[in-house]
Structure formats: C-alpha cells, structure tokens
N, C-alpha and C positions, 0 to 999 in steps of 0.2 A: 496402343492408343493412349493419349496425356489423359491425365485426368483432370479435369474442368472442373472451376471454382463454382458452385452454386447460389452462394450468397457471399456478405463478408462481415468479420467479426472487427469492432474500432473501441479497442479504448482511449482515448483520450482524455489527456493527463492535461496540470498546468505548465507542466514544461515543453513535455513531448507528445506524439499521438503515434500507435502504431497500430495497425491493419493486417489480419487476415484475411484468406482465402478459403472458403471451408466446402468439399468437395459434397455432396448430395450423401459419400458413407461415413461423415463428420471430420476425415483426415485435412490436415491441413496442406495447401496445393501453394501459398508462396508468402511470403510474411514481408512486411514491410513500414518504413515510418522515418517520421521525423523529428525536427527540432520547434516546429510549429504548433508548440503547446495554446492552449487557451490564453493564458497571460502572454504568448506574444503575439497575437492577431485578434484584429478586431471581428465584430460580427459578422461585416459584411465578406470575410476572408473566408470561412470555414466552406462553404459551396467550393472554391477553389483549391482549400486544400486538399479536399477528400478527393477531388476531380485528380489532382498529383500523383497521391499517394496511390488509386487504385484505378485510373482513367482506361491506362495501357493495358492494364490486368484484364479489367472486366469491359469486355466490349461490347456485350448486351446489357439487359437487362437485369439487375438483381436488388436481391433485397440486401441493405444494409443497418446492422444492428448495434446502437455507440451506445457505451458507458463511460461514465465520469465526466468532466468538467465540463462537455460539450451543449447539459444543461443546467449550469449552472445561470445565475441573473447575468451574470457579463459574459456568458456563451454562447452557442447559438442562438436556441430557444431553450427559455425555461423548464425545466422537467421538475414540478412543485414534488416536494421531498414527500415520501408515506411516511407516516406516524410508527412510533415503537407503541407497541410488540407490530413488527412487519410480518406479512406472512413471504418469505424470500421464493414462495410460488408462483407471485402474484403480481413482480415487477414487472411485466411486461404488459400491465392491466393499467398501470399509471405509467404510459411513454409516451413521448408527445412527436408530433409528424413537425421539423423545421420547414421553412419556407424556403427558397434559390436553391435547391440543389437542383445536379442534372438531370436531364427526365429520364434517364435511361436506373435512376434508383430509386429505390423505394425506401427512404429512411426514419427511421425509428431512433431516438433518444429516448433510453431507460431513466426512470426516477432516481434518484438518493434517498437518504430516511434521516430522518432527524428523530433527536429527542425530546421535549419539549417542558419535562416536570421540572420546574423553579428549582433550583440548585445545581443541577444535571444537565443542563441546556447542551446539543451536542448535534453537531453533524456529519456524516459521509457522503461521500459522491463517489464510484465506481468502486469500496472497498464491500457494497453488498451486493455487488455482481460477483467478487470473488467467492465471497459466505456462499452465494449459491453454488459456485465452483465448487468450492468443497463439499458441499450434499452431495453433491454429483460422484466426486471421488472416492467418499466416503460417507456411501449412502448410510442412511438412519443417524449421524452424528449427534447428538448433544450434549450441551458443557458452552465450556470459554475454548474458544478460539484466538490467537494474537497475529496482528497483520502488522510484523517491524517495518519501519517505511519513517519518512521525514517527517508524518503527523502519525505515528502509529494508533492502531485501534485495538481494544480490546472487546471483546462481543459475544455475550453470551447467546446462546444459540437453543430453544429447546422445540421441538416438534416442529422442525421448519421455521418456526418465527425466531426473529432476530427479537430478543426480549429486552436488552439494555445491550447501549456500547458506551467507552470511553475512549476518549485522547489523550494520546500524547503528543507534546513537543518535542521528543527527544532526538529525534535526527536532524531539528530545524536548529535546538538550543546549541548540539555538538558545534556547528557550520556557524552560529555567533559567535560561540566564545573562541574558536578556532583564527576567526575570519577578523573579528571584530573587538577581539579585548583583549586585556594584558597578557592573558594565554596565549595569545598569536607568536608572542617573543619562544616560548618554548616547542612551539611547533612546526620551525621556517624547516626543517632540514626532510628525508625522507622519513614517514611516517610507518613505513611499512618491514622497518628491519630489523635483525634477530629478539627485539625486546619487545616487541610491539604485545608479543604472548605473556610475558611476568609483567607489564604495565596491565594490559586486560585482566588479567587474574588479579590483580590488586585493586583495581578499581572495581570488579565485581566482589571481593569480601569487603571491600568499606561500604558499597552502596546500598548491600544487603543486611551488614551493622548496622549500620546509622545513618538511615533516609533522612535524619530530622535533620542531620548534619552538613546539608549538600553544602548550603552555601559555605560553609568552611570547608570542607573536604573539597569543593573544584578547585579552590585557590593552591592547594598542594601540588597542583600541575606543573602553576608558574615556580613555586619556590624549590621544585623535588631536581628540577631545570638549572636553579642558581645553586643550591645547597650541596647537590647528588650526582651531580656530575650525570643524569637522566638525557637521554636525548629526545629528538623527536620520535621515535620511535616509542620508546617507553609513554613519554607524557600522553601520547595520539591513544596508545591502546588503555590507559590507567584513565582519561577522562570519556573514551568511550566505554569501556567497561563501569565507568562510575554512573555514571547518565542512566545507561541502560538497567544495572542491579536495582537502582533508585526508585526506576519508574515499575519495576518488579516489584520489590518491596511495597510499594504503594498501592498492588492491585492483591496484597497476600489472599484478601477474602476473598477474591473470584476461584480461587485455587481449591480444588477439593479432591486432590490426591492424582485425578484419574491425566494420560498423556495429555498433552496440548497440541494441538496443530501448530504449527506459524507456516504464514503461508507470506513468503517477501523470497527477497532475495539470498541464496544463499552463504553470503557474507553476513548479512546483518543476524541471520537466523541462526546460525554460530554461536552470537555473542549471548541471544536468548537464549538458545539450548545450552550455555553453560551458566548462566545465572537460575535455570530454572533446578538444571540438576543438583546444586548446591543447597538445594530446598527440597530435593527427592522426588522432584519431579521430571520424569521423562516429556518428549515431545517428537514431534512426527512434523518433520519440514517440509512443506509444500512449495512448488515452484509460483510464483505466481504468477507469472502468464499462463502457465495450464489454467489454473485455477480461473481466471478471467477468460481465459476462452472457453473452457465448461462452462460458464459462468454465463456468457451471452449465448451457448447452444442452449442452455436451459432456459433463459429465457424468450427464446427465440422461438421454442416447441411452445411454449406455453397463451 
C-alpha cells in the first residue's frame, strides 16, 4: 500500500517555491516546485500557486506549513518578524492563517526574526526555520552557525534562542560584479574549468590577509585576465573565493574554535569549509533542504 502525504512542507523563496509531502511517520512521499518565487507574483497569485504545485498531490484535506518570503510585506500575508534572542521553539506561536487559499488546506505562514539594536539592524525570512532544522539534527547545538546562500547569515545560536545573526551580500555582490562590471570582461568564457580550484585558493588566502583590502584585491580579477594570461575559470574561482574569505575574515569573533555547521548548498559550503580550515576550524555541512524540512516538522509539532 502507497504511502500517503499527511500534510505539506513549503518553502518559499524570492525566486522559487518548493513543496513537500510528509507522510503521518515524517518520510517524505513526493517533492515538488517552481520558478513562481514571491518576486514574480503578486498577492493575489499565491492561493493558485500552492493549488499547482500540490493540487494533484493532495486531494483531501491537509494542513500546510510555508516558510520564508510567503510572509513577507509584498507576500501573501504578513508574518511580523519575532524579536532577537528568538526562542527557535516558538515559531509556530507567531504564524499567521493567509486568506484565498483552497478550502481543502489549512495554511500556516511561519514568522522571520529581526534584529532591531541601532547599528545591527538585520533580517531573516525562512533561514530560522532552517536554525531549527538544525536543533532537530543536531539536537542540544550551540555556537555560530553559517547559512552560505545569495544573502548569507551568520547566527549565533545558544539554548534554543537565536541570540544575534548577521548578513551577507556575498553571493548577491559575486552575481554584480560578474554580471555588471568591468569584471564581466574576464569572466565571458566557462567558469568552471581545471583552474577554477588555484583561482579559489588564491582568492581565499588574499581574503583572509587582507579583508581591508577588498576593494583593491577584486579588481585583480579583471587585470590577472589582461596581465596572466587567467581565464575564466581562474578569475570565477579567485573572486569567489575572495568575496567569500572576506566575508569570513569579517565574522573572526563569532569564531571560538569549536566545528561550525553550514547549512546551503553543497557547492557554496565547499568554499566555506575551505576558508574556515585555513583558520583551524572544522565544520559540519548540512543540506539545506533537510534542514528546512526538519525545520517546518519542528515547527509544525510545536
């Protein structure tokens, strides 16, 4: 006999949105999603996408449990962010019921958390549903955490509460100066060929040098291009690896010896796990859609 979805787990992102299926003994029964992130539909779309993305799946009735952008101010309904120190037990205590969806679900939008003390201003939307993914994985955690991503986070974590996070722009800045500046000239050809590994290693020992340095050390991209005979391969991995040691370097005091999680994708969490070892610190790579689907079963129990 198949086994049947019980409810369904949705993150949604600003690009994309994907959807589980999660069976009554937590296994997941069929996964699914799109390119219909928050920034490309309006309000009144989201009742139709979810109807899309899980319509066929779920033919009765069930509950549905979304994280990230879906409450944001331009997403469905607002889901007002919890205050730092969060208790990451307790998301599902600040989630708010949207209005149009189909009456056959029962839908729940999880909070984000902000930061809010005058210098530190900061926000997340679906990266403290993964934080709670990771309690889940690795129950009793605390320390810093790092979630590489396009806006990555750094999040310290102690007895369940999320105590401070920080931002980066670093996988947003990569995609500018790639996309949109004189660095584009040394980046046209395949980025991904035999140098891409001595351009990353070189841009992670400059970044972890000399953070003060960036804005002169990116432009070594374009000139390593005209001067060094560099291709795209080398420039792609020596300004991602630069970007990324930089934004390490800049978090050294969250660092206190003990592994670090990262919980992204396992390309980007590569580039960390080598900029961190170079500092003598291990880490411990998490998937992040585990982490996001532990992440709404925990707050779904709760």
């Amino acid at each position: 006999m198949a086994t049947t979805s019980e409810w369904v787990a949705v993150d949604w992102g600003t690009s994309n949105v994907r959807a589980w299926g999660i069976a009554g003994d937590g296994s997941t029964v069929f996964s699914t999603g799109s390119d219909k992130g928050m920034g490309r539909i309006g309000k009144a779309d989201f009742p139709g996408v979810l109807d899309e993305l899980i319509g066929v799946q779920m033919a009765g009735p069930a509950e549905v449990v979304i994280c990230g952008m879906a409450g944001a101010r331009q997403g469905w309904r607002e889901a007002p962010y919890l205050d730092t120190p969060a208790d990451l037990h307790r998301l599902n205590a600040g989630s708010v019921r949207p209005e149009g969806a189909d009456a056959r679900f029962d839908v729940r939008i999880l909070p984000g958390v902000c930061q809010r003390q005058a210098g530190h201003e900061d926000v997340m939307r679906g990266e403290e549903t993964q934080l709670l993914g990771l309690l889940h994985l690795q129950p009793g955690f605390s320390g810093t955490a790092i979630l590489p991503g396009t806006h990555s986070k750094w999040a310290e974590i102690r007895d369940g509460r999320l105590v401070r996070f920080s931002s980066a722009m670093t996988g947003e800045l990569y995609e500018l100066f790639a996309e949109h500046s004189v660095l584009r000239h040394a980046l046209t050809g395949d980025r991904t060929g035999p140098a891409n590994e001595e351009g990353l290693g070189e841009g992670i020992q400059a970044g972890l040098a000399r953070p003060d340095m960036l804005t002169s050390l990116v432009f070594r991209t374009r000139a390593a291009g005209l001067l060094s005979a560099k291709g795209s391969d080398w420039c792609s991995g020596y300004l991602s690896g630069l970007l990324i040691a930089t934004e390490v370097a800049g978090h050294r005091d969250w660092l206190d010896g003990a592994p670090v999680p990262l919980v992204g994708s396992e390309r980007l969490s590569r580039t960390y796990c080598a900029a961190l070892k170079r500092l003598g610190i291990e880490s411990l790579p998490i998937d992040a859609a585990n982490a996001t689907i532990e992440g709404l079963k925990g707050a779904r129990a709760q």
